[in-house]
C-alpha positions in Angstrom: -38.4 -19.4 -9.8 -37.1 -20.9 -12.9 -35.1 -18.9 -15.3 -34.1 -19.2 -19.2 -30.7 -17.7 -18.4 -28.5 -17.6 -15.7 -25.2 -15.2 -15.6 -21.6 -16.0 -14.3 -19.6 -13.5 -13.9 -15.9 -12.8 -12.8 -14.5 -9.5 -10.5 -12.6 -6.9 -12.9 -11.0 -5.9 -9.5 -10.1 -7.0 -5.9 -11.0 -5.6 -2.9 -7.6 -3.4 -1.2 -6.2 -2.6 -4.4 -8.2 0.2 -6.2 -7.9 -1.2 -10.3 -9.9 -2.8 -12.6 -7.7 -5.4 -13.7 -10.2 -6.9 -15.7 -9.6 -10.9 -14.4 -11.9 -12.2 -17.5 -9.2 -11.6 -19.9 -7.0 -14.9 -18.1 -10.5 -17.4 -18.0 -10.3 -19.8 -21.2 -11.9 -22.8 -22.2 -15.7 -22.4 -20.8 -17.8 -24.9 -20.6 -21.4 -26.0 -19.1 -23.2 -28.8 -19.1 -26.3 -30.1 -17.0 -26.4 -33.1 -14.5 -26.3 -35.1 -17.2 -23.7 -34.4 -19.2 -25.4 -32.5 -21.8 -23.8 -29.4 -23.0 -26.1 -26.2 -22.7 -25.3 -22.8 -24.6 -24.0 -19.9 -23.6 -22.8 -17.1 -24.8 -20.6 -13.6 -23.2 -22.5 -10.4 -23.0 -19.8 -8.1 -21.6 -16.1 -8.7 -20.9 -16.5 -10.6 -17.6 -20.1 -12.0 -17.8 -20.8 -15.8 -19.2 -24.8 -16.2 -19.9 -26.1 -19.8 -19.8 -29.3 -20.9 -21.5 -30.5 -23.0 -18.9 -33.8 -24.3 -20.5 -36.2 -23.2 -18.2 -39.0 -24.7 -19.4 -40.2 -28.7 -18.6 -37.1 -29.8 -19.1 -35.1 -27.4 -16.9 -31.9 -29.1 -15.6 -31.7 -29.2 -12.0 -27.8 -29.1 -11.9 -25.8 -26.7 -13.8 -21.9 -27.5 -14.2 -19.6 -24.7 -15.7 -16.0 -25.9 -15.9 -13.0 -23.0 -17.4 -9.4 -22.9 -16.7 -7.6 -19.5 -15.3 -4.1 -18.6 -17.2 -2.3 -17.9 -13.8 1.2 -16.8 -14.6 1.3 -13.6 -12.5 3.2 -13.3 -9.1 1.6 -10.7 -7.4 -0.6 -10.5 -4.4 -3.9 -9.6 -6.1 -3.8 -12.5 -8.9 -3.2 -16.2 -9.2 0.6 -18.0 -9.6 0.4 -22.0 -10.3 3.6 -23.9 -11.4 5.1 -27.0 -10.2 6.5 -25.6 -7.0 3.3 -24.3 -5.4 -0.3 -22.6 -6.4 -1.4 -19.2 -5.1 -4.8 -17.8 -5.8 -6.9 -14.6 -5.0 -10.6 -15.5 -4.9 -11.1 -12.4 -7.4 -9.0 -13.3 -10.2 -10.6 -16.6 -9.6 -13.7 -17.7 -8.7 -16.8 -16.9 -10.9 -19.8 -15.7 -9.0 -23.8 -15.7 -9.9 -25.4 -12.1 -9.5 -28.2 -12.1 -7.2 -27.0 -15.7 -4.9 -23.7 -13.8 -3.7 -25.0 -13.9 -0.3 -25.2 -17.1 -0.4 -22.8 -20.0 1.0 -20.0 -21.2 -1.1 -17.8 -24.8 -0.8 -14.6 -25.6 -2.4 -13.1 -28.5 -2.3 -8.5 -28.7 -3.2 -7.2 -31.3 -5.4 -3.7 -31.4 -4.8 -0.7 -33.6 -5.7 0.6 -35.4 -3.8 2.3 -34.3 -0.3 1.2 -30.5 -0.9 -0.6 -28.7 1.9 -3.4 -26.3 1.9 -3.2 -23.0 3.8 -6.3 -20.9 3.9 -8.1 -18.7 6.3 -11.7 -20.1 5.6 -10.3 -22.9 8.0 -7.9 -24.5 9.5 -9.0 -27.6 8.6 -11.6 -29.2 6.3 -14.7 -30.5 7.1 -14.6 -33.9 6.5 -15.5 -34.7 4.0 -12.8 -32.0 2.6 -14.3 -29.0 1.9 -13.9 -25.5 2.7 -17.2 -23.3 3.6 -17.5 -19.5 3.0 -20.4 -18.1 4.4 -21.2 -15.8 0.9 -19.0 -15.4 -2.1 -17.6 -12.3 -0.5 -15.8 -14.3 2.1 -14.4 -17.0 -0.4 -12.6 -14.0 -2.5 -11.6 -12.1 0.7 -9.3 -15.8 1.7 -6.3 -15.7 -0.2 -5.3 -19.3 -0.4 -1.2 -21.2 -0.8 -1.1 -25.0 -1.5 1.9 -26.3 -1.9 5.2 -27.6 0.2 6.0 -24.2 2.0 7.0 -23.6 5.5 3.9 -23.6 7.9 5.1 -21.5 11.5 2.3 -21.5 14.0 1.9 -19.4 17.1 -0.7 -18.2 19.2 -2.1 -14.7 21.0 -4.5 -14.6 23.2 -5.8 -18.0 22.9 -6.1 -17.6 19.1 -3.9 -19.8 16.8 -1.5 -17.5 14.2 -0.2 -18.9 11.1 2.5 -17.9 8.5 2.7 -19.7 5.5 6.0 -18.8 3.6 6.8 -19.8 0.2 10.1 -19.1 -1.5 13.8 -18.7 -1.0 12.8 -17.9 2.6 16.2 -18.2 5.4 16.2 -16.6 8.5 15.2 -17.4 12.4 11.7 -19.1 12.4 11.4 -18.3 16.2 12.1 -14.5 15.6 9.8 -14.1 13.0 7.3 -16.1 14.9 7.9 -14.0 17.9 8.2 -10.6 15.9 4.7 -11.1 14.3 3.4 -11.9 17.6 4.3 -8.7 19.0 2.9 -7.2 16.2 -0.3 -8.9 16.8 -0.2 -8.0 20.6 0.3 -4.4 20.0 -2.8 -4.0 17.5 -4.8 -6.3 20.3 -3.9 -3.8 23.2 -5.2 -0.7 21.1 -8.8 -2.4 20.1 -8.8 -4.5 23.3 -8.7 -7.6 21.8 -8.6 -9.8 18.4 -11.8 -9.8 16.6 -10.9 -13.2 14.1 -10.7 -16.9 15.7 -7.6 -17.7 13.6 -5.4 -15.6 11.6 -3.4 -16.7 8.4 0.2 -14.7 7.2 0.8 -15.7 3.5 4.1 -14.8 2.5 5.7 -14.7 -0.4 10.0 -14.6 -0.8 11.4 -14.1 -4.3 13.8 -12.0 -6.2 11.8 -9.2 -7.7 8.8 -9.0 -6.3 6.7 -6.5 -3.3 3.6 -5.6 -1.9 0.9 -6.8 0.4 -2.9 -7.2 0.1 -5.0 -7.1 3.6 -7.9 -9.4 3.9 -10.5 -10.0 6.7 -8.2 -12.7 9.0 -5.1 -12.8 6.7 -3.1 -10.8 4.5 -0.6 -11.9 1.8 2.7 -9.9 1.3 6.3 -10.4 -0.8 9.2 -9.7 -0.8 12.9 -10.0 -1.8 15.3 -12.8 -0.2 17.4 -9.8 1.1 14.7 -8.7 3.1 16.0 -11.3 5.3 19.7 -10.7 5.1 19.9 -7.3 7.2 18.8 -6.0 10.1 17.1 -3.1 7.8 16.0 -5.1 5.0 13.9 -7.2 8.0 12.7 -4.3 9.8 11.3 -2.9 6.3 9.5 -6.1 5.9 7.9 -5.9 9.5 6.9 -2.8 8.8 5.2 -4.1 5.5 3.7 -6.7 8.1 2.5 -4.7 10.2 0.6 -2.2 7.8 -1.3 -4.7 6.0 -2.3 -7.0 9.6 -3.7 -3.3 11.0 -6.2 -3.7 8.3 -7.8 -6.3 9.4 -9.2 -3.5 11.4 -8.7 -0.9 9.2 -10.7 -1.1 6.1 -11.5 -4.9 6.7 -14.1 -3.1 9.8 -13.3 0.5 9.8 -14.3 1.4 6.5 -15.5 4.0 4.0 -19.0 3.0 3.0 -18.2 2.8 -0.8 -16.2 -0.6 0.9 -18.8 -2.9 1.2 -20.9 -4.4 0.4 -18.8 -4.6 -3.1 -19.4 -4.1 -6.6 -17.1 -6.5 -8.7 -18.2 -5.3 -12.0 -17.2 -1.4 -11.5 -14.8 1.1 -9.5 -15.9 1.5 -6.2 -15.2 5.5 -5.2 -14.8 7.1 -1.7 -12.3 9.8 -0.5 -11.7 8.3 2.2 -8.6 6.0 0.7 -6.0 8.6 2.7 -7.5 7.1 6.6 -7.9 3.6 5.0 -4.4 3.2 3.3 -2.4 6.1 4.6 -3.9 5.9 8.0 -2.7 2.3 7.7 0.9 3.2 7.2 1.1 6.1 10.0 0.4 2.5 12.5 2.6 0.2 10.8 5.7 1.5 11.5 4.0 2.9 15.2 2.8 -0.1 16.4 6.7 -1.4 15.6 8.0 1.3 17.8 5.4 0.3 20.7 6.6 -3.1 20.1 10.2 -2.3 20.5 10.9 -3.6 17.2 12.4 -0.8 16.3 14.0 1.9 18.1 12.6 5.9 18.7 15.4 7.3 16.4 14.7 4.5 13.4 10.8 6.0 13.6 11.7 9.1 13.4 14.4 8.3 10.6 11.1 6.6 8.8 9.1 9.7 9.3 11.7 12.4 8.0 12.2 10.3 5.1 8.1 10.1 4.3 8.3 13.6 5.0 11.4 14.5 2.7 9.7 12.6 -0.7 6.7 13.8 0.6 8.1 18.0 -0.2 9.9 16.5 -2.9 6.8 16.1 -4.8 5.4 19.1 -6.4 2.0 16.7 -7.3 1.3 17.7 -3.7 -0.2 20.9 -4.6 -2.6 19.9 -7.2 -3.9 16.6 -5.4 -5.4 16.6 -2.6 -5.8 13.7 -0.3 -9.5 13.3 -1.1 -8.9 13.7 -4.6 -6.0 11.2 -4.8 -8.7 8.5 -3.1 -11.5 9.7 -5.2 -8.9 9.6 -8.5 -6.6 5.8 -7.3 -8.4 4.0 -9.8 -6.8 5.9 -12.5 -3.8 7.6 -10.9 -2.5 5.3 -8.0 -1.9 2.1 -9.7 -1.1 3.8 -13.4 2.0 6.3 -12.4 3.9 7.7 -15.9 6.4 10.0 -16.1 4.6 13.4 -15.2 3.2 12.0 -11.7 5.6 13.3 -9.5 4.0 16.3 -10.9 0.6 15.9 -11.2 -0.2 13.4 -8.2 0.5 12.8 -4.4 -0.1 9.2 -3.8 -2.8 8.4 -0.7 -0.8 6.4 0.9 1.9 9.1 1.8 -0.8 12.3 2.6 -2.6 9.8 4.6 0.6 8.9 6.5 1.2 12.6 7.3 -2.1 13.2 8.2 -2.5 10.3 10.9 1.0 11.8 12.4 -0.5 15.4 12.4 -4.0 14.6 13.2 -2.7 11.9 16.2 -0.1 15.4 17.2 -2.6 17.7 17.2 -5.3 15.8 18.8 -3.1 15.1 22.0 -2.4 19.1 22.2 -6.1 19.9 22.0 -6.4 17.3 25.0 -4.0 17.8 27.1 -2.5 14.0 26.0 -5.8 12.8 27.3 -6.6 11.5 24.0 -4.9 10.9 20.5 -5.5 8.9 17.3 -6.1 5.7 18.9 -9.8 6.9 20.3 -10.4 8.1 16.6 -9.9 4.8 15.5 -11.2 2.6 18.4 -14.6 5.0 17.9 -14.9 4.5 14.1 -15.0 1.0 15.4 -17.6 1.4 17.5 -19.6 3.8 15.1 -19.3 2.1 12.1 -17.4 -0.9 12.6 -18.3 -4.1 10.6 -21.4 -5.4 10.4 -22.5 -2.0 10.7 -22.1 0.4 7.0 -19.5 2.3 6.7 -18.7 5.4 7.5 -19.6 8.9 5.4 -17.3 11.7 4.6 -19.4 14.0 6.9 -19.6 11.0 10.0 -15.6 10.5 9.3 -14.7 14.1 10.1 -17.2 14.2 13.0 -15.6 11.2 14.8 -12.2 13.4 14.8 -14.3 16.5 15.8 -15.4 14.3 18.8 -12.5 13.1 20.6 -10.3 16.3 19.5 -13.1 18.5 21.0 -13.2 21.2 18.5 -14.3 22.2 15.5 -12.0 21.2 12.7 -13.8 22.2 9.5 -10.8 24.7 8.7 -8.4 21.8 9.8 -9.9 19.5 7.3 -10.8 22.3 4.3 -6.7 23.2 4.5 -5.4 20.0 4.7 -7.1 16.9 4.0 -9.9 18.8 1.1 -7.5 21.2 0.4 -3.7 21.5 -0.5 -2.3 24.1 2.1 1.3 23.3 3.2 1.8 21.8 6.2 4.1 23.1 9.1 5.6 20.0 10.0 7.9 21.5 12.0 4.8 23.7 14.5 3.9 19.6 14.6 6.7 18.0 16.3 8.1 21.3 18.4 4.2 20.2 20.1 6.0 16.4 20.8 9.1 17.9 22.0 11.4 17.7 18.7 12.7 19.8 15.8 12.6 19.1 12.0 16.0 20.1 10.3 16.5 19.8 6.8 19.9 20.1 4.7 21.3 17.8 2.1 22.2 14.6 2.0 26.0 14.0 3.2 28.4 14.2 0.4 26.4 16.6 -1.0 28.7 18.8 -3.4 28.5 22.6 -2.2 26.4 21.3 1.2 29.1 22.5 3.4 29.7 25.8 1.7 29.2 28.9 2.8 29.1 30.9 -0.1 27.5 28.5 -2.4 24.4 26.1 -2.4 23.8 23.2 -4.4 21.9 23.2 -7.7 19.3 21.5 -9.6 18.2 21.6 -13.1 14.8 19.3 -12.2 16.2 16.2 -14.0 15.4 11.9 -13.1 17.2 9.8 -15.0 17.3 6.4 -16.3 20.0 4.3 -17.8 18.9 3.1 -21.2 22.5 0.4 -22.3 25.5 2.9 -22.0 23.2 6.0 -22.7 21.4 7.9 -20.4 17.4 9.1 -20.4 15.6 11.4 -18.9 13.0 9.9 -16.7 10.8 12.9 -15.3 11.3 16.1 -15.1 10.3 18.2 -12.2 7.9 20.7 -12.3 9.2 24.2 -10.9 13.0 23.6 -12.4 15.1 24.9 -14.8 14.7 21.7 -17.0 10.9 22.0 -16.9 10.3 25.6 -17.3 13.4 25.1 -20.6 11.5 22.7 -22.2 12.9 19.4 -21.5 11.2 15.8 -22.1 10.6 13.0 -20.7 12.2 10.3 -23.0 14.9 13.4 -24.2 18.2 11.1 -24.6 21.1 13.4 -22.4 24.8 13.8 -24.6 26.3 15.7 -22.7 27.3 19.1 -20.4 29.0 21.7 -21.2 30.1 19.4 -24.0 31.5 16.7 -22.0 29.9 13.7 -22.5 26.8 12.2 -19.9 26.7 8.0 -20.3 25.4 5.6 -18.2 28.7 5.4 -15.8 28.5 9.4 -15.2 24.9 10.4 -15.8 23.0 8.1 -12.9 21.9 10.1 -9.8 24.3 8.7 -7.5 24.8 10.8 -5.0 25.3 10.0 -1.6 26.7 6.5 -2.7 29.8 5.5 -1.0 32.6 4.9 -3.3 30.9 7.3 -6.1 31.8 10.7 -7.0 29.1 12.8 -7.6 28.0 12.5 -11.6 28.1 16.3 -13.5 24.0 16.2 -13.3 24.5 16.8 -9.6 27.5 18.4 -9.2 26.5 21.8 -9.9 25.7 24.9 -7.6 22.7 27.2 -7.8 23.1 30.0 -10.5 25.7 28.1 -12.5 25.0 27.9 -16.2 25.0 24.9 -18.2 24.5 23.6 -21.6 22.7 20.4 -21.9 22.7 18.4 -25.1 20.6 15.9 -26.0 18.8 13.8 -28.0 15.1 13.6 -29.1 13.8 11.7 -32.0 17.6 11.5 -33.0 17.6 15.1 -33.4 20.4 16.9 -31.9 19.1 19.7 -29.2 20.8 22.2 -26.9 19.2 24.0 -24.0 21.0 26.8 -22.0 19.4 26.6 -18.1 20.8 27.9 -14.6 20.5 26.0 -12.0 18.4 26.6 -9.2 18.3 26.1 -5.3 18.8 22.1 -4.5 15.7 21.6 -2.5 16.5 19.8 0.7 16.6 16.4 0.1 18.3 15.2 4.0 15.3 15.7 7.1 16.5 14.9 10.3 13.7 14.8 13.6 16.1 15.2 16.9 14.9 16.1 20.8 14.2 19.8 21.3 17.0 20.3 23.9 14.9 23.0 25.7 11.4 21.1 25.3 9.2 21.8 28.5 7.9 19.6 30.5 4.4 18.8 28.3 6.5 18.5 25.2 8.3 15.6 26.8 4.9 14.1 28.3 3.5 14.5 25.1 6.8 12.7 23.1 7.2 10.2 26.0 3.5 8.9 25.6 3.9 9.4 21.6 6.9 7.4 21.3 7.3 5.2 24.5 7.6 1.3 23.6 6.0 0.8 27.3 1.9 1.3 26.4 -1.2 0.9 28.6 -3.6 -0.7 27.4 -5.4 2.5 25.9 -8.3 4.0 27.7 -10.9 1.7 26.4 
């Protein structure tokens, strides 16, 4: 039917990364014209929607052409980056789409200069007459694309053909990291029972400064640092980020909340479900490293006691829950400020925690007949794509099913709710114990008559002089009145500058700076700055919390702890009761 208008519209966000980041504001230089080169009007009617008189009437072009130009100057995995050595799009920040044909197909066809190659997982080649097909619009902005001169490795799984295109100041083994990602690919294979994509594509990104990955359907995109590839810990960090964001192309691209698609591009998409879909996420990347024997038992459990560490380190924990800090990412996650630690607990982390206490739990109620891997692999079969996602109440009632029980107070406490959790109970089930102390060097650690003190301060270096970053709720500094942005003089009337006043404990070489050298119940003065007024505040310092968590072997663990660690941790898997 003909129309007098018809809209164009850009995404204000991107699927897998919960802000509106409002795309319209890089599009410039709009244009449309019919099939004959005449220009038609248009005119915007909200920030990311273009409306087109199309002259409906007798003399109705049957071809519209809108041309604009995209300002891409932003390295980061959910935007666009062109310059002379390469050009990186997500479809989001990039493609327009028309409301009401997104279903239907899409082409795009590369111009390139000369001697650059196209990477994208719409294909692995053009058709030929070189375009790229999409079967709707939300396939074209779900392929991350790199053209360019970078580094193409291929490999295959399963019969399937595995690409990672890498881009940047990128030296290191080609066959290991071929191999590593393999393994990676393997492991997530064994658990589902196979690979659900024909091809997969790795973009990634190496430059100074950047991070982060963003999953998509049969590729993901991640960056990261040059040194990432210069140490044996600086590359397992990056597997890990590997790993986390290929296990959502089950997780989230197919297991998903059913606020996650079909998508909305013109508004915030809510579910509280963001703790299984990111934070579930993370619990696998760095365990389906350890079933690969890319990293060792004690190097998983050094990851988990750190998560775990930050994780009580955080007093937001207690007034966000895990639902709430999914229902709230769209203005919490992405937009942190200087009272977060305080007032938020990012998805991501609870999620993480939950996955490990949920998978722990589920193998006690079961005898280690079952665990977090037939949560997962039944979500799939539930509500897996093509079928909608899942609900909050079908979510909880896939755990409930495979643990066996009822786990309404489970879930009210822990996951709805912001009870403490007993991490320790957790891991003397698996055959282990959770000790906590300070980190060596530690002034007062040692002691046995005093304990190292706090007074609640982060700080920032600001030149020679010294800010206060955040300020933790609960401490001395918070409960004295203390601010954010409050410029620290001094101590007891010696003087607190950027070579003294870091928090640089723990670093070899360093002495301890007079913020942290201090033992609970000492009294200080602390002078500072605000608004170039000169301000004293008398605190005592409290307790240090514990800032060092170890996870060791229970030395007397019976016989089903050990089962119950050994087919936890074990790199040797089955392939999972299918």
């Amino acid at each position: 039917m003909a129309t007098p208008e018809l809209d164009l519209s850009l995404p204000i966000w991107t699927p897998g990364s919960y802000l509106a980041r409002e795309y319209a504001r890089n599009a410039q230089d709009f244009n449309v014209e019919d099939g004959s080169e005449r220009p038609l009007s248009w005119r915007k009617i909200d920030k990311a929607t273009w409306r087109i008189e199309t002259r409906a009437g007798g003399d109705k072009p049957k071809t519209i052409r809108a041309s604009y130009r995209v300002y891409a100057n932003e390295l980061a995995t959910q935007t666009s980056h062109l310059d002379a050595t390469h050009a990186y799009f997500n479809g989001a920040s990039l493609f327009m789409y028309v409301p009401g044909a997104i279903k239907r197909p899409h082409r795009i066809k590369f111009i390139t200069p000369e001697g650059w190659r196209v990477t994208t997982p719409l294909a692995l080649q053009p058709d030929p007459d070189g375009y790229y097909t999409a079967p709707d619009y939300f396939r074209l902005v779900d392929s991350p694309t790199e053209i360019g001169t970078h580094k193409l490795l291929e490999f295959t799984v399963r019969g399937k053909p595995h690409r990672a295109a890498v881009w940047g100041q990128y030296e290191f083994d080609d066959d290991r990291l071929k191999n590593d990602l393999a393994k990676i690919v393997e492991e997530g294979a064994k658990m589902f029972g196979g690979l659900p994509y024909d091809h997969y594509t790795f973009i990634i990104h190496v430059q100074p400064g950047i991070g982060g990955g963003t999953e998509h359907l049969n590729s993901n995109v991640s960056m990261t640092r040059p040194e990432a590839f210069k140490s044996e810990r600086g590359y397992k960090g990056f597997l890990g980020l590997e790993s986390h964001e290929y296990f959502h192309h089950w997780n989230v691209k197919r297991i998903r909340p059913l606020a996650l698609g079909p998508f909305d591009y013109q508004r915030e998409n809510y579910t509280r479900g963001l703790w299984v879909s990111e934070g579930v996420t993370s619990y696998y990347g760095d365990l389906l490293l350890r079933r690969a024997g890319l990293i060792s038992v004690n190097e998983y459990l050094e990851g988990l006691a750190n998560t775990i560490a930050g994780y009580e380190q955080t007093p937001g924990r207690f007034e966000q829950s895990a639902e709430s800090a999914s229902f709230d990412a769209w203005i919490k996650h992405y937009r942190p400020d200087e009272n977060s630690i305080n007032s938020a607990m990012s998805y991501y982390t609870s999620g993480e925690l939950l996955g490990l206490i949920f998978d722990i739990e589920i193998r006690a109620l079961t005898n280690n007949n079952k665990s977090l891997d037939d949560v997962m692999r039944l979500l799939l079969e539930n509500h897996g794509l093509p079928k909608p996602g899942f609900t909050d109440a079908e979510l909880k009632a896939a755990f409930e099913k495979v643990a066996g029980v009822d786990l309404a107070n489970f879930w009210d406490r822990f996951v709805a709710g912001r009870d403490e959790i007993d991490f320790a109970a957790c891991f003397n089930k698996a055959g282990l114990q959770l000790t906590k102390g300070y980190r060596p060097g530690s002034p007062y650690a040692a002691s046995k008559t005093d304990r190292p003190g706090s007074l609640g301060v982060r700080t920032r270096a600001n030149g020679d002089r010294v800010a206060v970053a955040s300020v933790i709720a609960g401490l001395p500094a918070y409960e004295g009145g203390l601010n954010a942005g409050d410029e620290l003089a001094a101590i007891d009337g010696k003087k607190i500058d950027a070579g003294n006043g870091a928090e640089r404990q723990g670093q070899p070489g360093l002495p301890p700076g007079p913020l942290n050298d201090l033992r609970a119940g000492q009294r200080v003065t602390l002078t500072i700055f605000r608004r170039e007024r000169l301000m004293n505040f008398d605190l005592t310092a409290a307790a240090k919390p514990f800032d060092y968590y170890t996870i060791t072997e229970l030395k007397d663990a019976g016989d089903a702890q050990k089962a119950m660690r050994e087919s936890w941790l074990s790199k040797e898997k089955d392939d999972r009761k299918q």
